[in-house]
mmJSON file of the N, C-alpha and C atoms, coordinates in Angstrom:
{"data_MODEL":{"atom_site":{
"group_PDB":["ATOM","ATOM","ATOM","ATOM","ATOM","ATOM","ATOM","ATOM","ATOM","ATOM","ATOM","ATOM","ATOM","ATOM","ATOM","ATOM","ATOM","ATOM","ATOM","ATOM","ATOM","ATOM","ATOM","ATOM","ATOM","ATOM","ATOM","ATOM","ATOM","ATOM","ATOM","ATOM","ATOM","ATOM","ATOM","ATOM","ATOM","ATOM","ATOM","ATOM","ATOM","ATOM","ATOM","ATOM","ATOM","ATOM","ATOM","ATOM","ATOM","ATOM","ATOM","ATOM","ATOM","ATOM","ATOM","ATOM","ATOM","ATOM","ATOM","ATOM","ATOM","ATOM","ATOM","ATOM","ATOM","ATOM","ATOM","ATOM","ATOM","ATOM","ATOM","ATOM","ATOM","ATOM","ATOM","ATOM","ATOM","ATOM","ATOM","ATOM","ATOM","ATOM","ATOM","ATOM","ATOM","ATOM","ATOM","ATOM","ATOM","ATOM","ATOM","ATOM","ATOM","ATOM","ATOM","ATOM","ATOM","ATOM","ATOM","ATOM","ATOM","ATOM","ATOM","ATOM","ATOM","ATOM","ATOM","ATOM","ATOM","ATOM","ATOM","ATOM","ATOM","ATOM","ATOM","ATOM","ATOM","ATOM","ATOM","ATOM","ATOM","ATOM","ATOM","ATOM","ATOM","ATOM","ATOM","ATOM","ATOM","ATOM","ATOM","ATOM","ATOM","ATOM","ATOM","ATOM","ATOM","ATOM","ATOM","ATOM","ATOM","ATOM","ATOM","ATOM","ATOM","ATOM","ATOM","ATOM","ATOM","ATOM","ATOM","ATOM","ATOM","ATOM","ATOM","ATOM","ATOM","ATOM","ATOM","ATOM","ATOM","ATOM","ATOM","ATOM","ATOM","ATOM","ATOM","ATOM","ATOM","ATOM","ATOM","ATOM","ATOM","ATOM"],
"id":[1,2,3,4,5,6,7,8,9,10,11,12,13,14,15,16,17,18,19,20,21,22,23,24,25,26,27,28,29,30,31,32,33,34,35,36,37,38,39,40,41,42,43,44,45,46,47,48,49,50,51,52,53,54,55,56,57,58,59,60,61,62,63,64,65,66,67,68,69,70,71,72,73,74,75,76,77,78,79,80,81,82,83,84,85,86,87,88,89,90,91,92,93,94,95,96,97,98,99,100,101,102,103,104,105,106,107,108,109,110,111,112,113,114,115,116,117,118,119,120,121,122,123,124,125,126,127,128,129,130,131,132,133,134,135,136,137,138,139,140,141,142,143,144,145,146,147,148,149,150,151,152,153,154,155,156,157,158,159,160,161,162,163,164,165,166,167,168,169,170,171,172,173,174],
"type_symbol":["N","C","C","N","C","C","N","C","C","N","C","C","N","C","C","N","C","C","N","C","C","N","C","C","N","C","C","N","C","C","N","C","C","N","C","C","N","C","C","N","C","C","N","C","C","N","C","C","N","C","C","N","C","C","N","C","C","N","C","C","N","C","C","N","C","C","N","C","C","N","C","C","N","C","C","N","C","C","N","C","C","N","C","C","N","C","C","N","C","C","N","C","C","N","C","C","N","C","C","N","C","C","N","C","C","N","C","C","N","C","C","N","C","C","N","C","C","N","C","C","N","C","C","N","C","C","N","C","C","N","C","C","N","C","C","N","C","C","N","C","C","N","C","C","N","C","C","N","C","C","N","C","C","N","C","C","N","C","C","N","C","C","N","C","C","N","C","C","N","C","C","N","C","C"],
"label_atom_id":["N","CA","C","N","CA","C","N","CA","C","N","CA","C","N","CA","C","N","CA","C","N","CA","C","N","CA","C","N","CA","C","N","CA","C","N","CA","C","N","CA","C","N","CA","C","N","CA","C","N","CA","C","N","CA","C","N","CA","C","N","CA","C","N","CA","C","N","CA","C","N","CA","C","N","CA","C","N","CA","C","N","CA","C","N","CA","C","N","CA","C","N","CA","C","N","CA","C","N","CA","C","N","CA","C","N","CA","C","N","CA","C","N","CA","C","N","CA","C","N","CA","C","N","CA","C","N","CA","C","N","CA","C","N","CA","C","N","CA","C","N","CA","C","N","CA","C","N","CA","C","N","CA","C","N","CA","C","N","CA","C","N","CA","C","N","CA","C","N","CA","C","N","CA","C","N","CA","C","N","CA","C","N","CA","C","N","CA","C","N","CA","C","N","CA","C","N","CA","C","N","CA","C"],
"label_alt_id":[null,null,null,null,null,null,null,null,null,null,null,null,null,null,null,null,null,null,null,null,null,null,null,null,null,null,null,null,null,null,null,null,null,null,null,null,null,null,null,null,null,null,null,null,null,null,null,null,null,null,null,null,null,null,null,null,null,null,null,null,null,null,null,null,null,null,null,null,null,null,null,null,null,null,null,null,null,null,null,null,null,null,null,null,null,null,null,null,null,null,null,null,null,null,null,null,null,null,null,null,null,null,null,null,null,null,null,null,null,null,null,null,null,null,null,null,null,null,null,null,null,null,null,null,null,null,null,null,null,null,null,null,null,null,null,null,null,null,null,null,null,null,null,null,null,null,null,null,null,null,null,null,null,null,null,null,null,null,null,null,null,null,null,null,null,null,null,null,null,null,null,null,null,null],
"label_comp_id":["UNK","UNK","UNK","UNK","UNK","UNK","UNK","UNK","UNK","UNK","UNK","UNK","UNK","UNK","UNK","UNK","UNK","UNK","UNK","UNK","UNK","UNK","UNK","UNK","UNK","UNK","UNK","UNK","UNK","UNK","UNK","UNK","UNK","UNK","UNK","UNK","UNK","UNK","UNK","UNK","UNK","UNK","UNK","UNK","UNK","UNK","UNK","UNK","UNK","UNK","UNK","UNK","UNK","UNK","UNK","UNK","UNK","UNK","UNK","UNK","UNK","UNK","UNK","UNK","UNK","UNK","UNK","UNK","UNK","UNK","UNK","UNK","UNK","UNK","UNK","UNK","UNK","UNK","UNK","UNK","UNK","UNK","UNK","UNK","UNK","UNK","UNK","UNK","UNK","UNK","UNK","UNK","UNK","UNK","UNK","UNK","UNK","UNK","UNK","UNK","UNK","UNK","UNK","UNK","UNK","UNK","UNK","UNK","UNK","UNK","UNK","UNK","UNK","UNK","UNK","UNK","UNK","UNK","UNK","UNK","UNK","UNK","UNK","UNK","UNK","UNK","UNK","UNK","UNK","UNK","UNK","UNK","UNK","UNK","UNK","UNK","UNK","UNK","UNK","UNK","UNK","UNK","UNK","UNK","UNK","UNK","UNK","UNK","UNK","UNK","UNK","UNK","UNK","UNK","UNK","UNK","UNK","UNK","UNK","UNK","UNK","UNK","UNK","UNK","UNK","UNK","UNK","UNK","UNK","UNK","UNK","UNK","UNK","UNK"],
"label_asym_id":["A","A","A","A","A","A","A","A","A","A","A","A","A","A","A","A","A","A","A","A","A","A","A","A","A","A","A","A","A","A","A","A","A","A","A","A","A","A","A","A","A","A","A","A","A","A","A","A","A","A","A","A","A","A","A","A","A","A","A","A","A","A","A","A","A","A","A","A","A","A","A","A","A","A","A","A","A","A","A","A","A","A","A","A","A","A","A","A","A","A","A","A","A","A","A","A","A","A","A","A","A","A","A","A","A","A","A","A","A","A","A","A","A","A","A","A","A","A","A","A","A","A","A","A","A","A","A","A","A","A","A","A","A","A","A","A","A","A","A","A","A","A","A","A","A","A","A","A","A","A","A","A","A","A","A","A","A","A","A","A","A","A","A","A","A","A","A","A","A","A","A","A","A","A"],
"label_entity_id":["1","1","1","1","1","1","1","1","1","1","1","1","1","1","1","1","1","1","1","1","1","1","1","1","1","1","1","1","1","1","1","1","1","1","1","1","1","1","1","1","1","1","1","1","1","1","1","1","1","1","1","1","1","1","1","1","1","1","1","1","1","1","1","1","1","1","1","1","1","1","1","1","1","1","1","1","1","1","1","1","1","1","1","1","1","1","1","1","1","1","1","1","1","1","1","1","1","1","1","1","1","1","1","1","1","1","1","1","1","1","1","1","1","1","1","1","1","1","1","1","1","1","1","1","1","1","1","1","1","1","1","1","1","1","1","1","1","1","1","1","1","1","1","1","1","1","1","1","1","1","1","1","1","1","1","1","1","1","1","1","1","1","1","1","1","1","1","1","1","1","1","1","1","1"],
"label_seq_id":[1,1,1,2,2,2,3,3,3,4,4,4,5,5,5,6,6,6,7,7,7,8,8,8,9,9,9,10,10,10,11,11,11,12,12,12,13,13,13,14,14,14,15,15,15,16,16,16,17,17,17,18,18,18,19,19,19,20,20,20,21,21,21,22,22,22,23,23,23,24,24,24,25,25,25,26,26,26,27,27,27,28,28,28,29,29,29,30,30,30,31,31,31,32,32,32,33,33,33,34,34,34,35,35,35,36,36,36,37,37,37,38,38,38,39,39,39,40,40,40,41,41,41,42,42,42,43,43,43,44,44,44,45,45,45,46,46,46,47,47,47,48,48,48,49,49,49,50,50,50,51,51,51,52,52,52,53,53,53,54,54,54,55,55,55,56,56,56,57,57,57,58,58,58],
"pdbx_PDB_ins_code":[null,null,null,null,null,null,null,null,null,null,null,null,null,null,null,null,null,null,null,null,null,null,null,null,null,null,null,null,null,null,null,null,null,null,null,null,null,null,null,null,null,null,null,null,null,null,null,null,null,null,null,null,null,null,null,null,null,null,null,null,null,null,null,null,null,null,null,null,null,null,null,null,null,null,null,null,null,null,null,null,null,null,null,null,null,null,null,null,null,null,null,null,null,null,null,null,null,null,null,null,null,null,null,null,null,null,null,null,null,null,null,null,null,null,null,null,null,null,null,null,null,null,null,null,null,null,null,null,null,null,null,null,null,null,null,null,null,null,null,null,null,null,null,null,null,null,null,null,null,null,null,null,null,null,null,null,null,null,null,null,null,null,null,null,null,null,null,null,null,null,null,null,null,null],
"Cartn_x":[105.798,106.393,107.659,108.43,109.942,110.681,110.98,111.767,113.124,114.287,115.664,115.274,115.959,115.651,113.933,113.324,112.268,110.976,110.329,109.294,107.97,107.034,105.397,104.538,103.767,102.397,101.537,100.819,99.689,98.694,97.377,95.781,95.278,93.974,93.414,93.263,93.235,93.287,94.374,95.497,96.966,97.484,97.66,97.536,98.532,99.694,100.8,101.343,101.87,102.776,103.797,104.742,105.96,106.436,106.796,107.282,108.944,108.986,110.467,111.611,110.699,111.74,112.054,113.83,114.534,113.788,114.095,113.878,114.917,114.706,115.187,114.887,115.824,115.504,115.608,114.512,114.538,114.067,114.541,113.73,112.687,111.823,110.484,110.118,110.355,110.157,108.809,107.884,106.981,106.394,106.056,105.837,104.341,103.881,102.66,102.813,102.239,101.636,101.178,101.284,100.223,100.691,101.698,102.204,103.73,103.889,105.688,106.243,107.155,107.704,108.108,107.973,108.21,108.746,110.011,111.415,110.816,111.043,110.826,111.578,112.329,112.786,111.954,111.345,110.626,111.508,110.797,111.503,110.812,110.738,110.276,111.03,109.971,109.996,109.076,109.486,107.784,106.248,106.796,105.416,105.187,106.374,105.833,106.155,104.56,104.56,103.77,103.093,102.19,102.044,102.088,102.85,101.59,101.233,100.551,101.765,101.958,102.692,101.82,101.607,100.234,101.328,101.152,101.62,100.589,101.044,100.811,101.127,99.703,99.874,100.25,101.131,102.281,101.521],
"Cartn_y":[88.182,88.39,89.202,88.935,89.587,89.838,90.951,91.512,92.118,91.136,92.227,92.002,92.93,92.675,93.323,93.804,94.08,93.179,93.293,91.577,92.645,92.008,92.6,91.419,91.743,90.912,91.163,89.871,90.357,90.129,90.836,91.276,90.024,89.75,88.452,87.909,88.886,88.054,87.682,87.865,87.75,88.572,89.914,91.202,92.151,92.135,93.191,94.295,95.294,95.838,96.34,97.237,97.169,98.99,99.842,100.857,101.13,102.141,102.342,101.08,100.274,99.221,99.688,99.64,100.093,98.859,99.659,98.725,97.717,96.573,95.234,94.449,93.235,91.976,91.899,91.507,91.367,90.077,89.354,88.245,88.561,87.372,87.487,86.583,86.707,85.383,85.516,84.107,84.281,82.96,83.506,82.103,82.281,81.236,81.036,79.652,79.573,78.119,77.465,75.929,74.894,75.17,75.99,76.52,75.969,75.723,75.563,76.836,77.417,78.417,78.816,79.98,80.158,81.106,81.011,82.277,82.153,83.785,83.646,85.406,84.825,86.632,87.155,88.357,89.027,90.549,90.639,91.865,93.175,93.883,95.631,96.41,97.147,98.12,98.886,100.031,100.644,100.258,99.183,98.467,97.306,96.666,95.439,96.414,96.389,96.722,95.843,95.458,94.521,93.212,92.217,90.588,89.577,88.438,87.665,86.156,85.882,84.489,83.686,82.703,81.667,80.389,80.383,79.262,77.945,76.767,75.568,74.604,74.002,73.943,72.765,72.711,71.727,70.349],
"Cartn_z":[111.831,110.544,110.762,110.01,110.266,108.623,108.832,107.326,108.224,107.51,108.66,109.608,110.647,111.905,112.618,112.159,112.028,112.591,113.354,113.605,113.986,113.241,114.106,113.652,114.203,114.496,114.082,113.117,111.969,113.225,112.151,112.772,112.849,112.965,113.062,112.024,111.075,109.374,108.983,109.623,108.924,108.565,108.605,107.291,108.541,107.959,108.228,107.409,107.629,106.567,107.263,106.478,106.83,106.26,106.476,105.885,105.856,105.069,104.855,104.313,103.892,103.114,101.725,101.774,100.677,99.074,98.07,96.884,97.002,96.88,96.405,96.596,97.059,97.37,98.899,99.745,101.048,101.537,103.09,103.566,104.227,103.882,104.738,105.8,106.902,107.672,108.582,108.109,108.825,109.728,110.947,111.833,112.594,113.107,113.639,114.045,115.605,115.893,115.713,115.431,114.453,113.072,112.568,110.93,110.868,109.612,109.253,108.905,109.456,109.49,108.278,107.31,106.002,106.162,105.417,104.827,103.428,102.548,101.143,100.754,99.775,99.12,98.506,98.703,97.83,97.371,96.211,95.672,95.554,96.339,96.336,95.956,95.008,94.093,93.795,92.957,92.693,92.092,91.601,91.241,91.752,92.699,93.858,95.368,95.87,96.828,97.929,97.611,98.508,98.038,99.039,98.788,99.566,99.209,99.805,100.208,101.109,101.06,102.289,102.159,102.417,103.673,104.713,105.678,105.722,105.379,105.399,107.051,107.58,109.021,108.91,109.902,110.259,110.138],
"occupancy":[1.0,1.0,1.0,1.0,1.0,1.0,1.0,1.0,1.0,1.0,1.0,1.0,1.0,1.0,1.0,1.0,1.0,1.0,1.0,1.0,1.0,1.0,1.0,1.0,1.0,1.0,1.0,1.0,1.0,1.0,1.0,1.0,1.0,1.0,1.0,1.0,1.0,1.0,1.0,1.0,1.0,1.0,1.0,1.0,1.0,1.0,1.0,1.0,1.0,1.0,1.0,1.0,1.0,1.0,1.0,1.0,1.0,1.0,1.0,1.0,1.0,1.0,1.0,1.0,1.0,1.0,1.0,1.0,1.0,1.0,1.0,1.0,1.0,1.0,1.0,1.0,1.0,1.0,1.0,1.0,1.0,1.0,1.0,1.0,1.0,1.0,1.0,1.0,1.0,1.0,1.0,1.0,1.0,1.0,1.0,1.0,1.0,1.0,1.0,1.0,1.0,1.0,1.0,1.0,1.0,1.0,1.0,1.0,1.0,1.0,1.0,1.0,1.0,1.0,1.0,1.0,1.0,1.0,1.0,1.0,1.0,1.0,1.0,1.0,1.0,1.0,1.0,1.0,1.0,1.0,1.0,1.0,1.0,1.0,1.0,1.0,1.0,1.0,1.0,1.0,1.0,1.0,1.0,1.0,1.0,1.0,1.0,1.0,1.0,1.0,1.0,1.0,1.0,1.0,1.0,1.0,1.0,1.0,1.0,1.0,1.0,1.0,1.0,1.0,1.0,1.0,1.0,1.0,1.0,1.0,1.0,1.0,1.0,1.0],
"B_iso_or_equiv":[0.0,0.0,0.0,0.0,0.0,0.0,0.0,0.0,0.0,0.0,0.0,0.0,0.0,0.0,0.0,0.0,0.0,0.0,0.0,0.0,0.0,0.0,0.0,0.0,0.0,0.0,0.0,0.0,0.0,0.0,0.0,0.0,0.0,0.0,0.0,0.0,0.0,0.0,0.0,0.0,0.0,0.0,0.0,0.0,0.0,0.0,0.0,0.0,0.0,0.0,0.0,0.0,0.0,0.0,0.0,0.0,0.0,0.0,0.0,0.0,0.0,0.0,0.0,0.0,0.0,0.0,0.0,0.0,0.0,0.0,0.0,0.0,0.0,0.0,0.0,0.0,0.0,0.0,0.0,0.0,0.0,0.0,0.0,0.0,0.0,0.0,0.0,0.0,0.0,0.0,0.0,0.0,0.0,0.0,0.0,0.0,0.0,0.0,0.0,0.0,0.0,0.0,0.0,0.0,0.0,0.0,0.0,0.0,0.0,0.0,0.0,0.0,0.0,0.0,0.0,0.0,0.0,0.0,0.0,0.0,0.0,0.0,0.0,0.0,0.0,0.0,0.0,0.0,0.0,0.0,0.0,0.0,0.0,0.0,0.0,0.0,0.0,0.0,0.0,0.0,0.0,0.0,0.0,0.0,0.0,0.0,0.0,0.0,0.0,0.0,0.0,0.0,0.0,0.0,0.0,0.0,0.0,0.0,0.0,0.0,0.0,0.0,0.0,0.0,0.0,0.0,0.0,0.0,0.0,0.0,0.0,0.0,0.0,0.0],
"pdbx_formal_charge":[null,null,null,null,null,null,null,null,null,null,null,null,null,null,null,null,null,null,null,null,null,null,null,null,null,null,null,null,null,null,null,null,null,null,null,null,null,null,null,null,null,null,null,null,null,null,null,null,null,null,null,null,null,null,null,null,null,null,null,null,null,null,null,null,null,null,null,null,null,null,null,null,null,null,null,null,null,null,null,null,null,null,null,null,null,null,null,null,null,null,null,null,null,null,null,null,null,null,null,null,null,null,null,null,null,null,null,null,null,null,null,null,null,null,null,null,null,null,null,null,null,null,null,null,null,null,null,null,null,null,null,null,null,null,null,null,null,null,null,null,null,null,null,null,null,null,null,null,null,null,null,null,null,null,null,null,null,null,null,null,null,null,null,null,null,null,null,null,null,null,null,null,null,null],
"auth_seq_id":[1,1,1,2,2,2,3,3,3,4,4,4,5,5,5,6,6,6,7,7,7,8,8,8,9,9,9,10,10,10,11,11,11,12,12,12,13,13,13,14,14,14,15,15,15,16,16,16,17,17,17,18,18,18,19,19,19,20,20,20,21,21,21,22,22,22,23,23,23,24,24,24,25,25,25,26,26,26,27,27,27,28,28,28,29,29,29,30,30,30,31,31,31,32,32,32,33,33,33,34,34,34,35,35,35,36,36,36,37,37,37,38,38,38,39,39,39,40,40,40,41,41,41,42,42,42,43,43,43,44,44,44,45,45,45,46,46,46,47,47,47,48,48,48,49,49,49,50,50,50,51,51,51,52,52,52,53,53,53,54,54,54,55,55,55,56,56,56,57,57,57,58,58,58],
"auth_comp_id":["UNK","UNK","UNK","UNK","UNK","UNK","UNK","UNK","UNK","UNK","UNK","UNK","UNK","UNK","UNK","UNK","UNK","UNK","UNK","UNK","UNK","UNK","UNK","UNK","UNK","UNK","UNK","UNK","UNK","UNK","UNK","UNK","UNK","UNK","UNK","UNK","UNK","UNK","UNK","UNK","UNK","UNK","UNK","UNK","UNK","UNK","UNK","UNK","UNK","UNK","UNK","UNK","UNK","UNK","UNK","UNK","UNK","UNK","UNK","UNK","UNK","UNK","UNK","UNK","UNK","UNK","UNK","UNK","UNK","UNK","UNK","UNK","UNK","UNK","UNK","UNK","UNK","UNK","UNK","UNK","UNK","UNK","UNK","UNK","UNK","UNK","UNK","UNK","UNK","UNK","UNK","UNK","UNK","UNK","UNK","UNK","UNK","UNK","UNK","UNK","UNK","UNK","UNK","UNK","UNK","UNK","UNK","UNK","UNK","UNK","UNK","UNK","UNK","UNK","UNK","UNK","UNK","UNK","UNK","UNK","UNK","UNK","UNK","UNK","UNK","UNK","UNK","UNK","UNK","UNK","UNK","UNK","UNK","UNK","UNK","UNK","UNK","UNK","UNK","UNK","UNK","UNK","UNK","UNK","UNK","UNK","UNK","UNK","UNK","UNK","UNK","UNK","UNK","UNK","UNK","UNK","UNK","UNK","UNK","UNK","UNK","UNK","UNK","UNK","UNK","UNK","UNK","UNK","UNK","UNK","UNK","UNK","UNK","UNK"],
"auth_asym_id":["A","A","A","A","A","A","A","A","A","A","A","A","A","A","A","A","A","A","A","A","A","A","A","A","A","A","A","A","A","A","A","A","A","A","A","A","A","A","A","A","A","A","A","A","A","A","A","A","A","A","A","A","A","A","A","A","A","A","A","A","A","A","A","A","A","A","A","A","A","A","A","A","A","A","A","A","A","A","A","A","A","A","A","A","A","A","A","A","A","A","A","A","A","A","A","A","A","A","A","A","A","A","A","A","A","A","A","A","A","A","A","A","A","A","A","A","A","A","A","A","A","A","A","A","A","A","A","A","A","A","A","A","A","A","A","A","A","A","A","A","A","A","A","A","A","A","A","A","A","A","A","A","A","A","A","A","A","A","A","A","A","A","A","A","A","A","A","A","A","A","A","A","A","A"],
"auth_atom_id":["N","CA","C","N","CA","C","N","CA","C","N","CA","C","N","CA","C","N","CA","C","N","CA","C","N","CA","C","N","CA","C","N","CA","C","N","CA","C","N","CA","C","N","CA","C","N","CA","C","N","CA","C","N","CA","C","N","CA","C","N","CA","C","N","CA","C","N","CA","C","N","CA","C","N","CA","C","N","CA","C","N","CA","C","N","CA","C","N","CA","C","N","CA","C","N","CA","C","N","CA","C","N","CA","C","N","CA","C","N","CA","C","N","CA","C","N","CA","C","N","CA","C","N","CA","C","N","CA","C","N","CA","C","N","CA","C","N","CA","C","N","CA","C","N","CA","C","N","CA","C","N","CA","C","N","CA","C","N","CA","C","N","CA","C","N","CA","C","N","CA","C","N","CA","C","N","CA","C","N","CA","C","N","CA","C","N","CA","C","N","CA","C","N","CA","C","N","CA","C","N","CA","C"],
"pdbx_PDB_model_num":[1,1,1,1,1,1,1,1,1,1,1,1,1,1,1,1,1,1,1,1,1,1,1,1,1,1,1,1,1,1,1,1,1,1,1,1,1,1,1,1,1,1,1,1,1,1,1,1,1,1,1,1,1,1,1,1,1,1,1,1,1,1,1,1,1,1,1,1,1,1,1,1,1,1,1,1,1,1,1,1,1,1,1,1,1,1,1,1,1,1,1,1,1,1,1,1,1,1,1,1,1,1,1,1,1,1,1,1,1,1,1,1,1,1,1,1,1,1,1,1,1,1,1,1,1,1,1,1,1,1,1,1,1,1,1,1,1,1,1,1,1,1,1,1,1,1,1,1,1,1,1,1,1,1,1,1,1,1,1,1,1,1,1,1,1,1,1,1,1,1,1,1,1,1]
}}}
C-alpha cells in the first residue's frame, strides 16, 4: 500500500495504517499478486480517518 511516497505492507488480513497524514485529499495505491492494481483519492480529516478499499483479482 502506498500513500505519497510512503509504501508498507499489510498483515495477513490486509489491514495497514498510516500516521502523520496531513488533512485532505491524498492517493492511495494499492497492489497485490493475482489483484488489479487500485489507485483511489481519499479524503482525511477529523472525522474520516479509517478507509476500507477492496482489490478485485485479476
Amino acid at each position: 500500500m502506498k500513500i505519497g511516497e510512503t509504501t508498507k505492507t499489510t498483515g495477513s488480513a490486509g489491514g495497514c495504517s498510516f500516521t502523520g497524514i496531513k488533512e485532505g485529499t491524498v492517493s492511495v495505491e494499492i497492489s497485490k499478486d493475482g489483484y488489479t492494481t487500485k489507485t483511489e483519492e481519499i479524503t482525511v480529516d477529523e472525522t474520516h480517518t479509517s478507509f476500507t478499499i477492496s482489490l478485485v483479482s485479476a
